[in-house]
C-alpha positions in Angstrom: 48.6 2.8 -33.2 47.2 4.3 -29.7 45.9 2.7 -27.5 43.3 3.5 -24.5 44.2 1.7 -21.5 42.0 0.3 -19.0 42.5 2.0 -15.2 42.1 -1.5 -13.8 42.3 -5.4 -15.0 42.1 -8.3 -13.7 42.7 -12.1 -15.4 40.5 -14.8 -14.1 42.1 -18.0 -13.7 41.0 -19.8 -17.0 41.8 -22.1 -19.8 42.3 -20.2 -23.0 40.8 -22.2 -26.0 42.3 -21.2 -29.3 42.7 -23.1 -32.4 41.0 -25.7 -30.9 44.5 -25.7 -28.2 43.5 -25.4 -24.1 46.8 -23.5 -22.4 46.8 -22.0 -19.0 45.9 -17.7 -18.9 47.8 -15.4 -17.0 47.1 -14.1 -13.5 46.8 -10.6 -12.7 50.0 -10.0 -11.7 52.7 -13.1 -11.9 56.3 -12.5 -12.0 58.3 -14.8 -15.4 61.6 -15.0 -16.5 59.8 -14.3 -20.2 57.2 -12.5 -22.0 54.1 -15.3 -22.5 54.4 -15.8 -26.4 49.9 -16.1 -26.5 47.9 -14.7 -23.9 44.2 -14.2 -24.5 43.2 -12.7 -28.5 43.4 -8.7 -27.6 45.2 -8.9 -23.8 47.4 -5.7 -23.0 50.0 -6.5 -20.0 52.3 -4.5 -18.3 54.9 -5.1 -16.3 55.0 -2.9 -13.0 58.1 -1.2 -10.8 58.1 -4.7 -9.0 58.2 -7.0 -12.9 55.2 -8.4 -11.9 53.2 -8.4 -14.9 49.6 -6.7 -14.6 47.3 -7.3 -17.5 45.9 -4.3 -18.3 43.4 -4.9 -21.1 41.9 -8.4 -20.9 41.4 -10.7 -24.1 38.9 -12.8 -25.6 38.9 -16.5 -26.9 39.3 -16.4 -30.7 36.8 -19.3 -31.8 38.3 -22.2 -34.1 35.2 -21.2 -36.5 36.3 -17.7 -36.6 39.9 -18.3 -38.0 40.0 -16.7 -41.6 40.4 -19.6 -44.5 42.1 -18.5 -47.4 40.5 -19.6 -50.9 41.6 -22.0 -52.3 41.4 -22.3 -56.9 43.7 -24.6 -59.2 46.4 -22.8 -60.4 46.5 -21.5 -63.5 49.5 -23.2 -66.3 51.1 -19.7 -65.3 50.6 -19.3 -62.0 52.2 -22.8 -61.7 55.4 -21.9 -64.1 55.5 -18.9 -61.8 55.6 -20.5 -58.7 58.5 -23.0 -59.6 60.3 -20.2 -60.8 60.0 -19.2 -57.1 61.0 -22.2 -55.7 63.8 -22.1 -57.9 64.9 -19.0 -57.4 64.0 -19.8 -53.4 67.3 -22.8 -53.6 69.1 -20.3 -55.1 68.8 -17.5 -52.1 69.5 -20.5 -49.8 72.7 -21.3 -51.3 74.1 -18.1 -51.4 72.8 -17.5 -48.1 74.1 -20.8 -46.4 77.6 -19.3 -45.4 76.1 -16.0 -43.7 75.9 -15.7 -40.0 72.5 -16.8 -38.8 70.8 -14.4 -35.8 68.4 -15.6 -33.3 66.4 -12.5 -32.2 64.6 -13.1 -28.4 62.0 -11.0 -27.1 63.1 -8.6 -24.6 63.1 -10.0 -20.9 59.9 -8.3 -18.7 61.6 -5.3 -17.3 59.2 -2.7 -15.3 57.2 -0.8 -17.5 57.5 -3.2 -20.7 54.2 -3.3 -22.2 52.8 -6.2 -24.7 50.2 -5.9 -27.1 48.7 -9.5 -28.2 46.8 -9.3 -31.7 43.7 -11.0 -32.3 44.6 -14.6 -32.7 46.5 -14.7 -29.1 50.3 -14.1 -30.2 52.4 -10.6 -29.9 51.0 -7.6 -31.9 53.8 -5.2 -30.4 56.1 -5.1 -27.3 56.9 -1.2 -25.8 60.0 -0.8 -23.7 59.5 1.9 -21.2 61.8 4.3 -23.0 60.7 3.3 -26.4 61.7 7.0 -28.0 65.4 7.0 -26.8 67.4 6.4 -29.5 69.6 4.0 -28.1 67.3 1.4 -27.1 68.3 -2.4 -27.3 67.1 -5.0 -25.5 69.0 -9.0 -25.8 71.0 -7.2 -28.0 68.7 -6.6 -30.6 67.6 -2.8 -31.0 63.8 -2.8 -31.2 63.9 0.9 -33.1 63.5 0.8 -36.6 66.7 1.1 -39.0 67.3 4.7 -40.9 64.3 4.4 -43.8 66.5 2.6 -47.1 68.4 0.9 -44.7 68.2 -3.2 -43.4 70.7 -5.4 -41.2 74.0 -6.8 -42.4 73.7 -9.9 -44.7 72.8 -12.8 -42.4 69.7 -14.8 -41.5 67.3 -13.6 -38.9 65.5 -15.6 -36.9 62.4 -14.9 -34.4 58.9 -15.2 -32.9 56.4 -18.0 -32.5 56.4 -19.1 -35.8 59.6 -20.0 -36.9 60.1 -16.4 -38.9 63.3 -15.7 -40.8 64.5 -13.4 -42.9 67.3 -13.6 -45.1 69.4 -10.7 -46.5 72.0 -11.4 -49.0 74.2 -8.1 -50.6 75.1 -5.1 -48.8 74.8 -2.2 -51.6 72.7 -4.5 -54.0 71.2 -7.3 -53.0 68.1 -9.3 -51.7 65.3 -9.8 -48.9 63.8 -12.8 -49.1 61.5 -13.2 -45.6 59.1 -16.3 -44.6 56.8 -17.1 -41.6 53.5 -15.3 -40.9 52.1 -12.3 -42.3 49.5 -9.9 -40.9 47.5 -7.6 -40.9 47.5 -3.7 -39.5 45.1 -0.9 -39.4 46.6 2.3 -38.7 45.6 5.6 -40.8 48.7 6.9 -41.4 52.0 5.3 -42.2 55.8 6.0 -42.0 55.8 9.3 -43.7 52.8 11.1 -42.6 51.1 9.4 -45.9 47.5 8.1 -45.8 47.5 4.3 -45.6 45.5 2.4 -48.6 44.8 -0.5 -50.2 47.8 -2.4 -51.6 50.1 -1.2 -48.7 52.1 -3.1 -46.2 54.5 -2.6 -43.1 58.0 -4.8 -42.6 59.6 -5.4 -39.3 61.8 -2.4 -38.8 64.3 -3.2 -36.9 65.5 -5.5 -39.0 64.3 -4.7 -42.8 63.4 -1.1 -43.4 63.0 -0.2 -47.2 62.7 2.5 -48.8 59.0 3.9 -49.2 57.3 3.0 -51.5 59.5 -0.2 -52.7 57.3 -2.9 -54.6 57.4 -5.9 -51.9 55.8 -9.5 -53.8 54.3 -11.0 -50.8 52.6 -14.9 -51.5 50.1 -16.2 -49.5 51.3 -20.1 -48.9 48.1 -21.0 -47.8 46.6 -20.8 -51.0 49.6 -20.2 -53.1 48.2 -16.4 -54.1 50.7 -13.9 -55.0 50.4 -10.1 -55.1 52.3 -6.7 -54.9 52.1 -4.6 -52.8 54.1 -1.0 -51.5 56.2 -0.3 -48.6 54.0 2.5 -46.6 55.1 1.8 -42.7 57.4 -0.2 -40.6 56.4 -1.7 -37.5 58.0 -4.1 -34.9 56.6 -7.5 -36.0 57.7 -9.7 -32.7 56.1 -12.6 -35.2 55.3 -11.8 -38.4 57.7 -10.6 -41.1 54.9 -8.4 -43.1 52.1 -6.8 -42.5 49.2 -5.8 -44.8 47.3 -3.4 -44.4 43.3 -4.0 -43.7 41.6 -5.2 -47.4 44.5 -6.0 -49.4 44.8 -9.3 -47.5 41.6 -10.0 -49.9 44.2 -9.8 -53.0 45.9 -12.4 -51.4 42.4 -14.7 -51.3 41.9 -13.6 -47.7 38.5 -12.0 -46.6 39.4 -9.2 -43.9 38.9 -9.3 -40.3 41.5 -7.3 -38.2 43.1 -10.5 -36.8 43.6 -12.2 -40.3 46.7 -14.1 -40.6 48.7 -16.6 -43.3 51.5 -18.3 -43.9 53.6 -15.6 -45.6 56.8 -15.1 -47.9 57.8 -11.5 -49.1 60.7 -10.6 -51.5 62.1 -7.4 -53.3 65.8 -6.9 -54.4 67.5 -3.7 -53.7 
């Protein structure tokens, strides 16, 4: 996704009100030992040659009453057999998962010419490292390009963002994702392989989890306990979501569609 930078910026020194929570802004530029997990719903930063960070693109408040609410209808005798069957099958994963190595992933330390994206609810959209198309990139560790397409990380649990994301992969030539924490939602036009993006697609977090194309992801909306399919069309980084849906077909998940929708999100597939 491009994005047109402002030539200058400034932060006035405020009180950001979001989800009805009052936390200190940002300065213009301010020198941290971290990237600021919520700045302002929208706010582009930048850190310079000096790692002072120099917002770039500043944000707006995201009103309580704008927050998306997901509908909310009885489940169906179905729908309800269907979703113990998840939770079932969600014990299972967690046994078999419970001896794997378990992987916190950080966000990269401010480093000059880092750049952060922050989506429209506050929290990180994307993080840039100044050489973001060198191959070789890694940053605490964790490379922040995305895995060959087909491909995810060894079997472990991964761990990362602001809300408590994890993914868990279990099988190495056959196997399992099973991912929970937020989902999203994205707008680009075109996706991983020069294909159109439509309705029904989504995005996983690279780096970590890169399917095939086109591999049928179930993705259930926890917020309302709605469950739909969608298709692997793109791979993004994801500091703090584990999938992203692109524009309307957060509405098949009992979401109406603003660009900053979010919900409480759990995606699966077996490989």
């Amino acid at each position: 996704m491009k994005v047109k930078f402002l030539p200058q910026a400034f932060l006035a020194a405020t009180l950001l009100i979001s989800f009805g929570v009052a936390y200190p802004a940002t300065s213009n530029a301010e020198k941290g030992d971290k990237i600021p997990d919520r700045m302002l719903a929208g706010t582009i930063i930048q850190y310079d040659e000096n790692n002072n960070m120099v917002v770039l693109e500043k944000g707006t408040p995201v009103p309580e009453q704008q927050k998306s609410k997901a509908a909310i209808a009885p489940l169906t005798a179905e729908q309800q057999a269907e979703l113990e069957k998840e939770k079932q099958q969600d014990k299972e994963i967690d046994e078999a998962t419970k001896s794997l190595p378990v992987y916190h992933i950080d966000n990269p330390d401010p480093q000059p010419g880092l750049k952060v994206i922050y989506d429209g609810e506050g929290f990180i959209k994307d993080i840039i490292l100044p050489d973001q198309k060198e191959n070789a990139i890694t940053t605490n560790n964790v490379s922040l390009q995305a895995l060959p397409r087909g491909t995810r990380k060894s079997p472990g649990t991964y761990t990362y963002g602001d809300h408590d994301n994890e993914i868990k992969i279990n099988g190495t030539s056959s196997g399992y994702v099973r991912g929970t924490g937020r989902g999203t939602n994205f707008t680009d036009t075109y996706g991983e392989n020069s294909n159109r993006l439509q309705r029904g697609d989504c995005a996983t977090k690279g780096a970590i989890d890169n399917p095939d194309f086109g591999t049928e992801i179930r993705v259930r909306n926890y917020d309302n306990n709605a469950v739909a399919n969608f298709y692997k069309a793109d791979n993004g980084s994801l500091p703090d979501a584990v999938i992203d849906i692109w524009k309307t077909g957060v509405e098949k998940l009992g979401l109406e569609w603003p660009s900053y929708v979010s919900f409480s999100a759990r995606y699966s597939y077996d490989f």
